[in-house]
C-alpha positions as CSV (number, residue, x, y, z in Angstrom):
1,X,-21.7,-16.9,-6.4
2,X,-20.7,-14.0,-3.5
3,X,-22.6,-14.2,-0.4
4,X,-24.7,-11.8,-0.1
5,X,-24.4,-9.3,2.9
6,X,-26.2,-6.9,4.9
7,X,-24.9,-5.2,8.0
8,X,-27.7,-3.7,10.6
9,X,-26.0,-1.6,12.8
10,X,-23.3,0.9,11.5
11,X,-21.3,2.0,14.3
12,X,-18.2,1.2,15.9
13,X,-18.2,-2.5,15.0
14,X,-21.0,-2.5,12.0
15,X,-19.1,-0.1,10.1
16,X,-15.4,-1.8,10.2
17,X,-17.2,-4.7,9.6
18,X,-18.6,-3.7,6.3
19,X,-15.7,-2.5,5.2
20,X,-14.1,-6.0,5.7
21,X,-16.7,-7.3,4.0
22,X,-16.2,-5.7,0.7
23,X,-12.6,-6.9,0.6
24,X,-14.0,-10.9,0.6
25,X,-13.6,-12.5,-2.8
26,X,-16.5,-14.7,-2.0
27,X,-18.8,-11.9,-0.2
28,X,-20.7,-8.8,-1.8
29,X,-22.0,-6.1,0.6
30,X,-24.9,-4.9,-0.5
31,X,-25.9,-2.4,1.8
32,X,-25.9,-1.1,5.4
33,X,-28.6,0.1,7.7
34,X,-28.7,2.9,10.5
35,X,-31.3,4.6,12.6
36,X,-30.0,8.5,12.1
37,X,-28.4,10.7,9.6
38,X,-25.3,11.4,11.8
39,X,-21.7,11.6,10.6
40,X,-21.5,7.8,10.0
41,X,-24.6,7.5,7.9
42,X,-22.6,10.2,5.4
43,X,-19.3,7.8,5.8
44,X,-21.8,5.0,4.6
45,X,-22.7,7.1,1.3
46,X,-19.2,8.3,0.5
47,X,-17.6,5.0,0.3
48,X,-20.6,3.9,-1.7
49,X,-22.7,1.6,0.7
50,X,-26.4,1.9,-0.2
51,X,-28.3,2.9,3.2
52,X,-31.1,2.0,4.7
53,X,-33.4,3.4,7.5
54,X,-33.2,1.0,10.5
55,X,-35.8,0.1,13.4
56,X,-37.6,3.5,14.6
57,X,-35.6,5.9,11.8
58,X,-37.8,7.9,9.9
59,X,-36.2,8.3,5.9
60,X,-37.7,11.9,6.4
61,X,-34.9,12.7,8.3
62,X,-32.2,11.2,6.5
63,X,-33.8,13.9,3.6
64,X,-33.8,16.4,5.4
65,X,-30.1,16.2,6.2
66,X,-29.4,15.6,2.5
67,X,-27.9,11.7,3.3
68,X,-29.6,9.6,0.1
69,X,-31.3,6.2,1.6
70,X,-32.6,2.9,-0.4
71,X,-35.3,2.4,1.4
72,X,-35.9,0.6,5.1
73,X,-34.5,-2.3,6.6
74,X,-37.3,-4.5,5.6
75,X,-35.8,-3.4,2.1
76,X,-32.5,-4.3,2.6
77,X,-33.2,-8.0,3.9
78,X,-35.2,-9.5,1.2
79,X,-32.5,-9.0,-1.2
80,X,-29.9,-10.5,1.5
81,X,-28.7,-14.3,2.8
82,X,-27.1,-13.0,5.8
83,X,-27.2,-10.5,7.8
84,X,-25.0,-9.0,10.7
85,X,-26.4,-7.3,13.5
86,X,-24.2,-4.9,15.1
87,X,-26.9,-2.8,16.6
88,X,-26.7,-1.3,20.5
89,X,-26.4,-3.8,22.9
90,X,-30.1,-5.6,23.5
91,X,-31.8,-4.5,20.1
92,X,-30.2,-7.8,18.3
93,X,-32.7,-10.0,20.4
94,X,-35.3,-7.4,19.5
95,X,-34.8,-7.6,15.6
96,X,-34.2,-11.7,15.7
97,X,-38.0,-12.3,15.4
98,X,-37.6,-10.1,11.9
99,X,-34.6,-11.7,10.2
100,X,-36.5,-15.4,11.1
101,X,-39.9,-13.9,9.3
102,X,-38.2,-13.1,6.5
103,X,-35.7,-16.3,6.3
104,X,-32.5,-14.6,6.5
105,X,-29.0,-16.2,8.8
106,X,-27.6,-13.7,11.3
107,X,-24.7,-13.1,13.0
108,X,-25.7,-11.7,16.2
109,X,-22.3,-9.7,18.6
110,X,-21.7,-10.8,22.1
111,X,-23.0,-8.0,23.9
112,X,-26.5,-10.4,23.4
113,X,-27.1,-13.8,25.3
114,X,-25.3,-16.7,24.2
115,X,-28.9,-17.7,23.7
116,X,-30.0,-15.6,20.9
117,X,-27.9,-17.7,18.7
118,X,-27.4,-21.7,17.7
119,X,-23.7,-21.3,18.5
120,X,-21.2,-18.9,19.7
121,X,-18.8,-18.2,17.5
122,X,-14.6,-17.8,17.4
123,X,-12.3,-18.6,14.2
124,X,-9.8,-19.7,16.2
125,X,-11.3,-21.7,19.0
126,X,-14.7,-23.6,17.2
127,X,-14.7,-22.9,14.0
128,X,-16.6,-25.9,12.8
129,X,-19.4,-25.8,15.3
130,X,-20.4,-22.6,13.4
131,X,-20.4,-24.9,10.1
132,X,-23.8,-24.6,8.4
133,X,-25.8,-22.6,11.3
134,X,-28.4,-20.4,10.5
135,X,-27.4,-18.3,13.2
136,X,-24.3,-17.1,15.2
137,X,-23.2,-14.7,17.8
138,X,-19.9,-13.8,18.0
139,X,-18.5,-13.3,21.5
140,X,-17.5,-10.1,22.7
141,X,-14.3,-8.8,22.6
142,X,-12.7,-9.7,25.8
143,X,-13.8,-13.1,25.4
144,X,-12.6,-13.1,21.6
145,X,-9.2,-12.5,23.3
146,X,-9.1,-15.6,25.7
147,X,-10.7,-17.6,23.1
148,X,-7.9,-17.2,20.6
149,X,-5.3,-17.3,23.8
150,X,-7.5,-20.6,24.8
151,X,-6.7,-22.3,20.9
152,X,-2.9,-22.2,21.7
153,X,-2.5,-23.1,24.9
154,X,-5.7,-26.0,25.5
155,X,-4.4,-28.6,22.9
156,X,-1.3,-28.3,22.9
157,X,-0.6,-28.0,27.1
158,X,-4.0,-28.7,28.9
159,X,-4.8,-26.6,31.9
160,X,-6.1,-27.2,35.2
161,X,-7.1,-23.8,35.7
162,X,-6.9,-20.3,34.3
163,X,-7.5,-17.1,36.2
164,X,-8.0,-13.4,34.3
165,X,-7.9,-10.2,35.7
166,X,-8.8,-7.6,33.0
167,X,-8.1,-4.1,33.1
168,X,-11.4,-2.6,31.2
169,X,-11.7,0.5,29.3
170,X,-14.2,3.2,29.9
171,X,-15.5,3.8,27.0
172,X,-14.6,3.9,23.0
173,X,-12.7,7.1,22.0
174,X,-16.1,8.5,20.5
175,X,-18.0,7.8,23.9
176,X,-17.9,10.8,25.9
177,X,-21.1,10.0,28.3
178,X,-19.3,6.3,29.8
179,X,-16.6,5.7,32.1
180,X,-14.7,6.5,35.1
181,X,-12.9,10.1,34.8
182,X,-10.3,9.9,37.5
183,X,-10.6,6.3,39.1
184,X,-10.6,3.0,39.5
185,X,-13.6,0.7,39.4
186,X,-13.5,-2.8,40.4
187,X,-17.0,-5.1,38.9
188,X,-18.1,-6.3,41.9
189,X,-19.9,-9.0,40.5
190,X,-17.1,-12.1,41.0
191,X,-16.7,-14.0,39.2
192,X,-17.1,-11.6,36.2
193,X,-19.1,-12.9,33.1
194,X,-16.3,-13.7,30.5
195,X,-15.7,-16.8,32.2
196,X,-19.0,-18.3,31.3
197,X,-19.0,-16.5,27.9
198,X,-15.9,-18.0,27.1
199,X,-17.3,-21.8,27.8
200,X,-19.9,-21.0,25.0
201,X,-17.1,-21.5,22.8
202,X,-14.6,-23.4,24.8
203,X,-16.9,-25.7,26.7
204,X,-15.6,-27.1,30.1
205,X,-12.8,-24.1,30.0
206,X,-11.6,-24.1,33.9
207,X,-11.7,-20.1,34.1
208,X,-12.1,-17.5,36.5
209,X,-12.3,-13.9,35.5
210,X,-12.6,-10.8,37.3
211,X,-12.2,-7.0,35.9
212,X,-11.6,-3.7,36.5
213,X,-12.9,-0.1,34.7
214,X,-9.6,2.2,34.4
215,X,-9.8,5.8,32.5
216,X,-8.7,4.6,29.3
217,X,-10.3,4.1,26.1
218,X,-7.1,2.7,23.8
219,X,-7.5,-1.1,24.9
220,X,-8.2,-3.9,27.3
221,X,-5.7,-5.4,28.9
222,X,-5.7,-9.4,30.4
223,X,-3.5,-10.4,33.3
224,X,-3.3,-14.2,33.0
225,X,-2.1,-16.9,35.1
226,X,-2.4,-20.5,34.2
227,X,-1.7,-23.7,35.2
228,X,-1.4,-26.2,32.8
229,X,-1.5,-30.4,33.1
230,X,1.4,-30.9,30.6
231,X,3.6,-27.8,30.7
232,X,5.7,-26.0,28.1
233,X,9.2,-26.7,28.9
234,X,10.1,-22.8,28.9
235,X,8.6,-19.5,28.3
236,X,10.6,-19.5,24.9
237,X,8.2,-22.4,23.7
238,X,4.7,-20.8,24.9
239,X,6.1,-17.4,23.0
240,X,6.8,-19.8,19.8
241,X,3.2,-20.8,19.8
242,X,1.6,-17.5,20.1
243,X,3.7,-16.5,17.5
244,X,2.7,-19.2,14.6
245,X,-1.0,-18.7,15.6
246,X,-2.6,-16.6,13.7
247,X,-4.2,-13.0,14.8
248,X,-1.4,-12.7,17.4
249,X,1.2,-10.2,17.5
250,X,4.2,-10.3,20.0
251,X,6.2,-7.6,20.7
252,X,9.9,-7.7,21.2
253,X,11.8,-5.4,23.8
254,X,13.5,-4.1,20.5
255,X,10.3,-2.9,19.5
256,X,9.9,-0.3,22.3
257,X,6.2,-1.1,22.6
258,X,5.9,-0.6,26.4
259,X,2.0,-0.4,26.7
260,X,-1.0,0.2,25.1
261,X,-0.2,3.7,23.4
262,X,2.8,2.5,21.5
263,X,1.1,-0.8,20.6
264,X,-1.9,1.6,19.0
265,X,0.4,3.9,17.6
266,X,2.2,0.9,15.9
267,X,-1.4,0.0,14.2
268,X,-1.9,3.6,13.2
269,X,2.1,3.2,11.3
270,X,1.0,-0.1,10.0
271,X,-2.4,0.3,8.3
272,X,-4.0,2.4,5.7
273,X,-7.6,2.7,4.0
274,X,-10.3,0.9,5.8
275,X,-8.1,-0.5,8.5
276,X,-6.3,2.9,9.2
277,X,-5.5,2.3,13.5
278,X,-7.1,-0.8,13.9
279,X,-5.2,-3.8,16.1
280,X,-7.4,-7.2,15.5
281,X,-4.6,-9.4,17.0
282,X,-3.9,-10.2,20.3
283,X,-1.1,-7.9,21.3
284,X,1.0,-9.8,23.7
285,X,5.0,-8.7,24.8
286,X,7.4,-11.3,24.9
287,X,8.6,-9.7,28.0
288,X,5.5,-10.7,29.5
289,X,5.4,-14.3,28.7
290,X,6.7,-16.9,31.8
291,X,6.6,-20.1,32.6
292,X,7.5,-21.2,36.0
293,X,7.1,-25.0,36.5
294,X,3.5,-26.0,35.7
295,X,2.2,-22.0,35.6
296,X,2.3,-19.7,33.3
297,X,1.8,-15.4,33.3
298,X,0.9,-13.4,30.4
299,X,-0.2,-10.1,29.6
300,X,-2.6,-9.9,26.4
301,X,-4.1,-6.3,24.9
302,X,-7.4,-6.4,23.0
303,X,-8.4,-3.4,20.4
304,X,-11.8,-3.4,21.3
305,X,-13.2,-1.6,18.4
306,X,-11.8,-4.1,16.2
307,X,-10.9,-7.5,17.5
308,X,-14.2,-8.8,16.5
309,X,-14.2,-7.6,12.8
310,X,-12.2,-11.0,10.9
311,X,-14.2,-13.1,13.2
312,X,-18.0,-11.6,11.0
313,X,-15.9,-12.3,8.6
314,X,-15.3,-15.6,8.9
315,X,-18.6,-16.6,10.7
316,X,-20.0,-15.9,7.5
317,X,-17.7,-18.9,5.9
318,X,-18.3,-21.1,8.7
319,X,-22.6,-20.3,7.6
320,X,-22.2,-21.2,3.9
321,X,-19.3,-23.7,4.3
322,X,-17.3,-21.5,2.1
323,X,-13.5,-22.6,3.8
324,X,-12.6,-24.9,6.6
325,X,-11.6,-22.7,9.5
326,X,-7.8,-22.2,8.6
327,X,-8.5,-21.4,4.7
328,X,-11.3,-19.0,6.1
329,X,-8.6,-17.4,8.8
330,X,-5.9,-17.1,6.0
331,X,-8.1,-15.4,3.2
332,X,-9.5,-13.1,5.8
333,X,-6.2,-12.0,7.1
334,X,-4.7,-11.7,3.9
335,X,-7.7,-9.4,3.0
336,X,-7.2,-7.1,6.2
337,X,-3.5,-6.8,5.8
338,X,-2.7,-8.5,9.5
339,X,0.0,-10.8,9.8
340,X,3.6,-10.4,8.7
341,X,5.9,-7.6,9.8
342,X,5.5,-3.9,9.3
343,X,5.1,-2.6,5.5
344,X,5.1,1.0,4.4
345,X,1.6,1.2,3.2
346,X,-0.3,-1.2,6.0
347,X,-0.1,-4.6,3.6
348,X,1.5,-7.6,5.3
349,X,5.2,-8.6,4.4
350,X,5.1,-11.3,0.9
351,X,7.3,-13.4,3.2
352,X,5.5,-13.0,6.3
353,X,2.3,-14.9,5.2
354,X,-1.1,-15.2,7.4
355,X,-0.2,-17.8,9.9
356,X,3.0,-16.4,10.7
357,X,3.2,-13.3,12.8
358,X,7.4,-12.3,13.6
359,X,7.4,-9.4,15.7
């Protein structure tokens, strides 16, 4: 028996997340809800998703502009056992008191409060505590990013302390109304809020974070210094254990991947179909990996359209108790083609497996 799946919300992280869905052996989307007829409503109906109208849409519309819906969110629900809300930023807490009426899970995104949810949510980092929850939020992308960097370095090295600087984006490439043009703008509020975030998941995490808006929309990027209780003996060690962790991809100097551009360029080479330019890993450069006595400095880039999508995914595991964590991380990966090195066609090497990422 599939879980079955509904996704509320079908933008920039609703929509790659249904089309992750659909490639779960042990998932069945079965359908997709927006408030307007726009371009990504039609996207919905030519890849087959049955639509629904969402919150204040009216189905008039959608007829009007000839996009086909199945009737209204309500609809879609009842014939659901979890549902993801990927709606704007705010409207998840808004539609929680209508997913508990009706008795559905949900999988609520991190720009909510860590309160909406039971637990917050990362593959990687807590896995289990997401075991059997009736609700999840999964943490925002930034904080996805020093969750996953938090799994490899926490256990294995302890830290004393961990201080981020991240270089923001200003927007998503389809966001033209956001962002700094032609500047630089620090968040004045210091500490920033990822710290905290990332202590939903990693609690007790001795992190301070601060960031920066630049004009960019291709990635985040971290600037990380650590300081760990028990250090790696070199930098060659700390780049062995990003390297056999899942969802990260290192870059070698011989792989001319000098910045964000090239690394997005590389995903655009690599995938195909529904993943076509997406980077869900943690893009780190071996170049940029140090250890100096009992501190360490690395650079980390974070796709922020898509970081988040295997971690829905395997929330939804984590719900049903479909796969401990690893299982739920391999199958996923597998499923989205990431791991391995670089295949004509976007699929991952047959040698290269899930948990092992050579770059």
């Amino acid at each position: 028996m599939k879980v079955r799946v509904a996704v509320n919300g079908f933008g920039t992280i609703g929509k790659r997340v249904a089309d992750a869905i659909v490639r779960q052996p042990d998932m069945a989307l079965v359908g997709v809800a927006k408030t307007r007829p726009d371009y990504v409503a039609r996207r919905a109906v030519d890849r087959g998703y049955p639509l629904y109208v969402a919150g204040p849409g009216a189905p008039e519309r959608f007829g009007a502009a000839g996009v086909p819906v199945a009737g209204r969110l309500a609809d879609l629900l009842g014939k659901v056992d979890v549902v993801v809300d990927a709606s704007p930023e705010g409207v998840g807490r808004e539609n929680r008191s209508l997913y508990e009426k009706v008795g559905v899970r949900a999988i609520y995104q991190g720009g909510e409060e860590a309160a909406i949810a039971e637990a917050s949510f990362n593959a990687l980092a807590n896995f289990e505590a997401g075991r059997g929850k009736r609700s999840l939020r999964v943490v925002s992308c930034n904080t996805t990013g020093i969750a996953r960097a938090a799994a490899v370095v926490v256990p294995r090295w302890g830290i004393e302390h961990w201080d981020v600087t991240l270089v923001r984006r200003a927007a998503d490439p389809a966001e033209t109304k956001r962002g700094p043009i032609n500047g630089i703008v620090p968040a004045l509020d210091m500490p920033s809020h990822h710290g905290p975030d990332a202590r939903t998941v990693v609690p007790g995490l001795a992190i301070t974070t601060v960031a920066v808006v630049v004009p960019t929309t291709l990635m985040h990027v971290h600037v990380n210094h650590v300081r760990f209780a028990r250090p790696p003996k070199d930098s060659a060690e700390l780049v062995a254990a990003f390297r056999a962790t899942p969802r990260f991809r290192v870059f070698t100097p011989e792989d001319g991947v000098e910045g964000t551009p090239q690394a997005m360029e590389f995903a655009r080479d690599r995938a195909g179909g529904e993943t076509a330019g997406d980077l869900m890993e943690n893009v780190l450069w071996e170049r940029g990996v140090r250890v100096e006595g009992n501190d360490a400095y690395f650079f980390q880039a974070i796709h922020q359209e898509s970081i988040v999508v295997p971690e829905n995914v395997d929330a939804v595991r984590a719900m049903f108790e479909l796969a401990d964590g690893p299982t739920s991380v391999a199958t996923t990966d597998r499923t989205l083609g990431l791991g391995g090195p670089l295949r004509p066609g976007g699929s991952p090497s047959p040698t290269g497996g899930a948990a092992r990422h050579d770059r």
